[in-house]
C-alpha beads as a LAMMPS data file, in Angstrom:
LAMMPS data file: protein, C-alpha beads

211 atoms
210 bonds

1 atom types
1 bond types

-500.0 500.0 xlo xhi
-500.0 500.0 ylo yhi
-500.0 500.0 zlo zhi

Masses

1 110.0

Atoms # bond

1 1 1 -438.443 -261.247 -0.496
2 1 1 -437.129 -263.383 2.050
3 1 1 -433.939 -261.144 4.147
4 1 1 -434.462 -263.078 7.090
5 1 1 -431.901 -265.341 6.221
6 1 1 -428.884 -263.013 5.940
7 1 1 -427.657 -262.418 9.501
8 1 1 -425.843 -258.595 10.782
9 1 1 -428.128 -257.375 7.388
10 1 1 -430.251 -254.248 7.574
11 1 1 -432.474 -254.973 5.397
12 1 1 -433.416 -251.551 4.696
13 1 1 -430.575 -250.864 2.476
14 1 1 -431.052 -254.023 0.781
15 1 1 -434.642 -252.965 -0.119
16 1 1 -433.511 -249.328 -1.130
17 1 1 -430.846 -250.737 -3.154
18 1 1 -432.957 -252.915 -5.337
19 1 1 -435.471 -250.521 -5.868
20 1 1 -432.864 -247.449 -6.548
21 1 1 -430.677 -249.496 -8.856
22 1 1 -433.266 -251.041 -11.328
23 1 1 -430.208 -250.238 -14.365
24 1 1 -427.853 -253.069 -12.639
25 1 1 -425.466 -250.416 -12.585
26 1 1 -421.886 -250.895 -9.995
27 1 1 -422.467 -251.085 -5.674
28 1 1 -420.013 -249.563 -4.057
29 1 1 -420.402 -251.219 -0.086
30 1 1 -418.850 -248.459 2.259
31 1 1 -418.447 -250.128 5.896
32 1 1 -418.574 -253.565 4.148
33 1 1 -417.697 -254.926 7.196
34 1 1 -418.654 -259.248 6.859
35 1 1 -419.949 -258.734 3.578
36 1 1 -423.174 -260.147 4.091
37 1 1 -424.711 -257.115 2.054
38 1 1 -422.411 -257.781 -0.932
39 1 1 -423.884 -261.736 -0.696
40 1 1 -427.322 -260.481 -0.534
41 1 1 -427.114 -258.026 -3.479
42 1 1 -425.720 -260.482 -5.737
43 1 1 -428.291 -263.045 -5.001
44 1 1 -430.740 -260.310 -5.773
45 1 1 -429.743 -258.567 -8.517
46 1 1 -426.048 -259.201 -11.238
47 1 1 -424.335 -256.063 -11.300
48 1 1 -420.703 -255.039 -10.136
49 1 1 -420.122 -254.568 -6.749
50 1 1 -416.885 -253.158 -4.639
51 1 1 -416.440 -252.728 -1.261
52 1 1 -414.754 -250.208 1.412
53 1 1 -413.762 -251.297 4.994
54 1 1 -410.717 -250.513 7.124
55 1 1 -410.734 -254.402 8.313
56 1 1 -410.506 -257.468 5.799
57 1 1 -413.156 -259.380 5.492
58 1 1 -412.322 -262.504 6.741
59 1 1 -415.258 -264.761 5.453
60 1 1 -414.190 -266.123 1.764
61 1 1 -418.045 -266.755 1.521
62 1 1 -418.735 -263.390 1.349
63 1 1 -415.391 -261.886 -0.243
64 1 1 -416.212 -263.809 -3.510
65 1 1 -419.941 -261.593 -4.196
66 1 1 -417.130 -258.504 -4.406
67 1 1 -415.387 -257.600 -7.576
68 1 1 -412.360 -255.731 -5.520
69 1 1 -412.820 -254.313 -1.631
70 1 1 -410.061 -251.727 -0.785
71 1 1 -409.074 -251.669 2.791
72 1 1 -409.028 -248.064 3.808
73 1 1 -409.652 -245.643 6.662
74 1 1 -412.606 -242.754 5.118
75 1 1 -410.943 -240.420 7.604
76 1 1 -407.851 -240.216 5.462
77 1 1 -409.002 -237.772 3.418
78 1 1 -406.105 -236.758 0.950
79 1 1 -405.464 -240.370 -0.259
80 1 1 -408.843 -241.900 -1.665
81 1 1 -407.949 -244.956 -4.063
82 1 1 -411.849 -245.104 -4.980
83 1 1 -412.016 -245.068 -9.053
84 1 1 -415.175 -244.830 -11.211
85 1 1 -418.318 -243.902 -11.472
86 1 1 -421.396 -246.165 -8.952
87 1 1 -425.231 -246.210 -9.540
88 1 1 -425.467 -246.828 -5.538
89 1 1 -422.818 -246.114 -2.797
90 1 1 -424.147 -247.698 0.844
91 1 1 -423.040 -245.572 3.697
92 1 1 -424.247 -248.773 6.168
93 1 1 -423.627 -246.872 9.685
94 1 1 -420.641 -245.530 8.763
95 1 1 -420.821 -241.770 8.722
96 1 1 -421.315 -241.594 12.804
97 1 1 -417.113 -242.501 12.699
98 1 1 -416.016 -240.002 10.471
99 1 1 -414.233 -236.812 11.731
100 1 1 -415.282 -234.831 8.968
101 1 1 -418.522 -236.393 7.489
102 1 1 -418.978 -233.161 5.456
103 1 1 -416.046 -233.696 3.581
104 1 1 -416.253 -237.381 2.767
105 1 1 -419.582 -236.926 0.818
106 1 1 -418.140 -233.934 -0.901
107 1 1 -415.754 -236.772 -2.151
108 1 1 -418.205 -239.199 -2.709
109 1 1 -420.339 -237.606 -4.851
110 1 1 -417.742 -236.938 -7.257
111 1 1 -417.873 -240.791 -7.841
112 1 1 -421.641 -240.886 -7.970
113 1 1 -423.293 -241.855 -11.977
114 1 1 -425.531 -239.072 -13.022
115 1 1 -428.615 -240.822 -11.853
116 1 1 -426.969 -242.273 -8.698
117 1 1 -427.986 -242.632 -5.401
118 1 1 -426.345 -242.850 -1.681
119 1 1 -428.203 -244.319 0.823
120 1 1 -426.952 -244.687 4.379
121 1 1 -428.042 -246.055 7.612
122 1 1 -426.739 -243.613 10.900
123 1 1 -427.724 -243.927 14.191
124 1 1 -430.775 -241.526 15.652
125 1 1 -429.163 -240.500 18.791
126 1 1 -432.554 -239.141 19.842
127 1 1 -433.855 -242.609 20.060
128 1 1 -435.966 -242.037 23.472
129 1 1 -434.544 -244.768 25.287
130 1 1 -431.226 -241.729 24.967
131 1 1 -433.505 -239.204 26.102
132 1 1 -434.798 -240.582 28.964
133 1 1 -431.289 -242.030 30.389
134 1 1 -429.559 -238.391 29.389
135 1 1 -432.191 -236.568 31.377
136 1 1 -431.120 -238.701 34.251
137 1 1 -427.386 -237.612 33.575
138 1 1 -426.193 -240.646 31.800
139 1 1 -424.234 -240.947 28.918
140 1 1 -422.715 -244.661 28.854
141 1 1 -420.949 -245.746 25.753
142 1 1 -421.498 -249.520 24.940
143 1 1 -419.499 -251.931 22.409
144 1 1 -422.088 -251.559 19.595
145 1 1 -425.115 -249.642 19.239
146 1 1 -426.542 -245.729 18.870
147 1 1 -423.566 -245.238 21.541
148 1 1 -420.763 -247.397 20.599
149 1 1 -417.654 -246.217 21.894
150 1 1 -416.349 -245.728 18.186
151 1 1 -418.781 -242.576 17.306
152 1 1 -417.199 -239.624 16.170
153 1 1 -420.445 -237.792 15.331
154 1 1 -423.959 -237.972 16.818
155 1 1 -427.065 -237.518 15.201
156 1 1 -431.244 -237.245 15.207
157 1 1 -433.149 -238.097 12.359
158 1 1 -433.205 -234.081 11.157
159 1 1 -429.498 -233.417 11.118
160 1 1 -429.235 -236.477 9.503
161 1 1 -431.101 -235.041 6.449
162 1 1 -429.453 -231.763 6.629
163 1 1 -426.188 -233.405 7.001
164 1 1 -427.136 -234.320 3.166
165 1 1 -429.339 -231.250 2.555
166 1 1 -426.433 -228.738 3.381
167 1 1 -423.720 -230.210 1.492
168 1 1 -425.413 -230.013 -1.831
169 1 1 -428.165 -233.824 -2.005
170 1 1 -431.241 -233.552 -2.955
171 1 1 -433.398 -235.686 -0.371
172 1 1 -435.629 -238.597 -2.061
173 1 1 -436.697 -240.627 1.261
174 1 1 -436.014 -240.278 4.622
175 1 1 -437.778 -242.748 7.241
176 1 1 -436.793 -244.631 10.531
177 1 1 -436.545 -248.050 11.470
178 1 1 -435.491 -250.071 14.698
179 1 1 -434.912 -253.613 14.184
180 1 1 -435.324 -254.912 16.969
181 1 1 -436.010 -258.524 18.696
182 1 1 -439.665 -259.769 18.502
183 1 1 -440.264 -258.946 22.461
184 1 1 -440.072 -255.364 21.464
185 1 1 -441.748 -255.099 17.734
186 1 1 -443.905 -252.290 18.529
187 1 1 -441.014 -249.763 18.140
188 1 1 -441.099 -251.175 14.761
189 1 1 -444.652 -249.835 14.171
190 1 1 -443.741 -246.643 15.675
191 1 1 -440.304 -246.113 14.436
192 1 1 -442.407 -245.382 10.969
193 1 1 -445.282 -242.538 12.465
194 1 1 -442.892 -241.240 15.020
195 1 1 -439.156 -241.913 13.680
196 1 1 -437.293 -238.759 15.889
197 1 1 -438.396 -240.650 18.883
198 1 1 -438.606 -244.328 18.394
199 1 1 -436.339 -244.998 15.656
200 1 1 -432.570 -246.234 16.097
201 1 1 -431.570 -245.759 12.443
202 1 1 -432.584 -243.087 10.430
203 1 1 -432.398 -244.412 6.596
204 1 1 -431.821 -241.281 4.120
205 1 1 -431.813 -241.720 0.359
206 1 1 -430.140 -239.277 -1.629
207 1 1 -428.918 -237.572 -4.952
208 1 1 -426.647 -235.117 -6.456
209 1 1 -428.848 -232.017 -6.629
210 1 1 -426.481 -230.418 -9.399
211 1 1 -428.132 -233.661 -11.729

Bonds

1 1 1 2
2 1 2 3
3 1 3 4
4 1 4 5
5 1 5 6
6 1 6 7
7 1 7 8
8 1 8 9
9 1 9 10
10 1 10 11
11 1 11 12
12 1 12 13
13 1 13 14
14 1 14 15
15 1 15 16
16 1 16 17
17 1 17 18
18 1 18 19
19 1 19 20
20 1 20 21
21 1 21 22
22 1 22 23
23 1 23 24
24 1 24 25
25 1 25 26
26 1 26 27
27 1 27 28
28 1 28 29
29 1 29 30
30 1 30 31
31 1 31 32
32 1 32 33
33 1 33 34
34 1 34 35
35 1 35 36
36 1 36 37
37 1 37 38
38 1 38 39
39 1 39 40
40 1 40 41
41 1 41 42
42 1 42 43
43 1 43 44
44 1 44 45
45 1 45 46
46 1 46 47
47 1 47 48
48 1 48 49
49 1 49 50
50 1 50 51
51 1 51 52
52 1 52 53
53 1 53 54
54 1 54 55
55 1 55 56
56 1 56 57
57 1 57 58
58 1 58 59
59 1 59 60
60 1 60 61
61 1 61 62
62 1 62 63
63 1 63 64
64 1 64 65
65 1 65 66
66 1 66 67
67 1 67 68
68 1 68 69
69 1 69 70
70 1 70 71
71 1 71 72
72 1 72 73
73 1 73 74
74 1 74 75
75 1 75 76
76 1 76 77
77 1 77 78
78 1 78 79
79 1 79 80
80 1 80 81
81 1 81 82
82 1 82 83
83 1 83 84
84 1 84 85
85 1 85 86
86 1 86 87
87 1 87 88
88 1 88 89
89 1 89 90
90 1 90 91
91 1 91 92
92 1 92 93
93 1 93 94
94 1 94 95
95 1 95 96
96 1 96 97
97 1 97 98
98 1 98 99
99 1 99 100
100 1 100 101
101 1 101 102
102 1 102 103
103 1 103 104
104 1 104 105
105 1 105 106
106 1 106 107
107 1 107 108
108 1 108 109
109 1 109 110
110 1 110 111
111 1 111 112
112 1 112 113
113 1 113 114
114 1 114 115
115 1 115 116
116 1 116 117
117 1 117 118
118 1 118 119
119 1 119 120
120 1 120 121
121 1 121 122
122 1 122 123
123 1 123 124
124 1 124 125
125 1 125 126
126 1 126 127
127 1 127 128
128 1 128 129
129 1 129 130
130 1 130 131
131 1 131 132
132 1 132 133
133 1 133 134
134 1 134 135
135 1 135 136
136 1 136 137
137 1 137 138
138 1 138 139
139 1 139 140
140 1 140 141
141 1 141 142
142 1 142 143
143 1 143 144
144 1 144 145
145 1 145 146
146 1 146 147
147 1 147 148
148 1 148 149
149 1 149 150
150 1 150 151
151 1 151 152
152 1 152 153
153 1 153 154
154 1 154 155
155 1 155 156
156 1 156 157
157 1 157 158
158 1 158 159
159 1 159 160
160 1 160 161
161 1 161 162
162 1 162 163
163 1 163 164
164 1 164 165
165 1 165 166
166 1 166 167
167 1 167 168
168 1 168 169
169 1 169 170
170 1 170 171
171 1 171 172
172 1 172 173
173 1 173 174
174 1 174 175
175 1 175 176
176 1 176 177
177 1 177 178
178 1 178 179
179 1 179 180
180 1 180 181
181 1 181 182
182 1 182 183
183 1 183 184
184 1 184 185
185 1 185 186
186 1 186 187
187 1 187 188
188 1 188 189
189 1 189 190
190 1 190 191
191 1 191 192
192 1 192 193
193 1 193 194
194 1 194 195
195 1 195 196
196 1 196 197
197 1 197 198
198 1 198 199
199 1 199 200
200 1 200 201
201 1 201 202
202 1 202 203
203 1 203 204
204 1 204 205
205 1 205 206
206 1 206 207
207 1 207 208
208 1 208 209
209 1 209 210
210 1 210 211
């Protein structure tokens, strides 16, 4: 399948998404940010799909592929307006700006289907381009990025899984990717053997482990 065509997309989720959610069953986008994941799943795949973000999407191309998106900051944690049961919820880099990460998938996975699935994108913060500038003594924060000014929470490719692990998910895939520009594609090649060190995301599929 062609995802080169969707631009901001990690395609990643997309492919975990279609192969986690072969029932059709309801999306829920967390972080939908411009919607172009919504766009993409619907030209994949017909099923529901809602969305989460604490800005309004302002594209009307995209806003139409969602059945309702509910402006809303995760870090308010005693008033969640999300209803219903989802098949998939997308954490796309979203849980690296949460306060209490912990405590928003204990809330999520109340609205998870029996058979459901999260899968989320977060930042490896051991990325070794990090490690060699914080051996030097540098910790810059940038606009976007592993160390966007807007992280609450940092993490490597293992606490990512036990951020899942401890707070009762079964783990069903776990790998690293760095998409990155053609000029550097070997850190895609070893993003997959080595993903602690050379990967920027760290991709983690995951399921109630009480189902």
């Amino acid at each position: 399948m062609n995802y080169g065509k969707y631009e901001n997309l990690n395609p990643a989720i997309l492919h975990e998404i279609l192969q986690y959610n072969a029932i059709k069953g309801p999306v829920l986008d967390i972080g939908c940010w411009t919607g172009v994941l919504g766009k993409a799943i619907a030209e994949h795949m017909d099923c529901p799909i809602d969305g989460i973000d604490r800005t309004i999407i302002k594209s009307d191309n995209c806003k139409k592929y969602y059945r309702k998106i509910l402006n809303f900051d995760l870090n308010d944690l005693d008033n969640y307006p999300i209803k219903g049961k989802y098949q998939v919820i997308v954490l796309g880099d979203v849980l690296e700006h949460l306060m209490e990460p912990e405590k928003v998938l204990a809330i999520l996975q109340k609205r998870m289907a029996p058979d459901g699935v999260i899968i989320a994108s977060i930042p490896n913060i051991s990325f070794i381009l990090n490690r060699v500038t914080h051996l030097f003594g540098k910790w810059n924060y940038k606009e976007s990025g592993i160390l966007d000014r807007t992280h609450l929470r940092f993490f490597t490719m293992r606490t990512s899984k036990e951020l899942f692990t401890n707070n009762g998910f079964t783990i069903l895939k776990a790998y690293g990717i760095s998409m990155v520009r053609n000029r550097f594609f070997f850190l895609r090649f070893f993003s997959k053997i080595a993903p602690s060190i050379f990967a920027i995301n760290s991709i983690i599929v995951a399921k109630n482990r009480n189902n």
